[in-house]
C-alpha positions as CSV (number, residue, x, y, z in Angstrom):
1,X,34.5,-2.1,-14.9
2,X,31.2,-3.1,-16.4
3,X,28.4,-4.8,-13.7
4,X,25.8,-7.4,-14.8
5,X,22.6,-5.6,-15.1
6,X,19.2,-6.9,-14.3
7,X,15.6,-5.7,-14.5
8,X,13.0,-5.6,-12.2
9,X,9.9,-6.0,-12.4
10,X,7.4,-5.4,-9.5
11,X,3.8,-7.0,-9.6
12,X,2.6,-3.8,-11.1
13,X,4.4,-3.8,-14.0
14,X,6.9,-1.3,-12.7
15,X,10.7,-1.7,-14.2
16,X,13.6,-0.9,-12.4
17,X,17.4,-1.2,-13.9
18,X,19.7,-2.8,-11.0
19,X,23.3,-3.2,-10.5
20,X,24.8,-6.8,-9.7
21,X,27.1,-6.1,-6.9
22,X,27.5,-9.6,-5.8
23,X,25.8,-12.7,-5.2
24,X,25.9,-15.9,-2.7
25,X,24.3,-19.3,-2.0
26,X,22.8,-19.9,1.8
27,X,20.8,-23.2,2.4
28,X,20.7,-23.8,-1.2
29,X,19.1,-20.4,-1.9
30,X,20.5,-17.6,-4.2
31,X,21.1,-14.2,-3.2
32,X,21.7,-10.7,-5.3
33,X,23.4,-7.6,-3.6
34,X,21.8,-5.5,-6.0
35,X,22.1,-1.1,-6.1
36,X,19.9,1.2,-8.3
37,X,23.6,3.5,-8.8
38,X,26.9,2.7,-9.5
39,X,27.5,6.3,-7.6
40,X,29.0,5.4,-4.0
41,X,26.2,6.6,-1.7
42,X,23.8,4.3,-4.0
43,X,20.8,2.2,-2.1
44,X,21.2,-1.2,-1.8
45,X,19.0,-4.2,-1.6
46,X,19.1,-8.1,-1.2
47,X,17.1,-10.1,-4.2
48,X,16.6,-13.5,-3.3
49,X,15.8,-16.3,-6.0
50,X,12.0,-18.1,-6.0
51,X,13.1,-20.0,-9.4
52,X,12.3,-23.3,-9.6
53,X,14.9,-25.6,-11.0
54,X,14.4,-25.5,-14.9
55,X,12.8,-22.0,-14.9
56,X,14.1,-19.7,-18.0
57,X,13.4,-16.6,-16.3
58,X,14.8,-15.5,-12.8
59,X,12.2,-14.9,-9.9
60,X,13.9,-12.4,-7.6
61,X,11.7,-11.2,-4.8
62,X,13.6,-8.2,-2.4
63,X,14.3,-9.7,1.1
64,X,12.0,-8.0,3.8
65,X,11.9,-10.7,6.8
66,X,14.1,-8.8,9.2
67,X,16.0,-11.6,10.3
68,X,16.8,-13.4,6.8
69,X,17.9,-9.9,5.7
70,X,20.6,-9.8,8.8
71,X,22.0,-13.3,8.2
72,X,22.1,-12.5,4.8
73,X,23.8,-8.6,5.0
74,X,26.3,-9.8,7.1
75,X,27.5,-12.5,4.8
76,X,27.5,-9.9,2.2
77,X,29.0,-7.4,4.7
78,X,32.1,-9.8,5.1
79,X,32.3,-10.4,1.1
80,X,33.0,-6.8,0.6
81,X,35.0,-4.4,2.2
82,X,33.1,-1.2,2.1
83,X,29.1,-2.1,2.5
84,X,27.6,-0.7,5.2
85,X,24.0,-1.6,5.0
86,X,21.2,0.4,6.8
87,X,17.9,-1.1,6.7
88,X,15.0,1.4,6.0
């Protein structure tokens, strides 16, 4: 099976290649369940859409207030069977 990929690109110019594992709308924001592997044990991470409406070029910024990223991993947690996410 073939996943979307996406790049990302941090402030500093840095480019990473992400997997698109799944995605989901809460309070009329997007989310990405994104890994850097399509290996099993791969790292995961929760992209969350700053576009504004009309925008031709997605705005993902990685999720890092502890309590949006709970709410958020277990809706993703209840999407998919095997994800268990660890926060590092």
């Amino acid at each position: 099976m073939e996943m979307e990929k996406i790049i990302f690109e941090t402030e500093d110019g840095t480019r990473q290649e992400f997997y698109v594992e799944e995605e989901t709308r809460v309070s009329g924001v997007d989310y990405l369940l994104v890994s850097d592997s399509m290996e099993d044990e791969a790292n995961a991470y929760i992209l969350k859409d700053l576009s504004a409406d009309g925008d031709t070029t997605a705005n993902y910024v990685m999720v890092e207030d502890d309590v949006e990223y709970e709410a958020v991993a277990r809706i993703f947690e209840q999407m998919l069977d095997d994800v268990d996410f660890r926060k590092e």
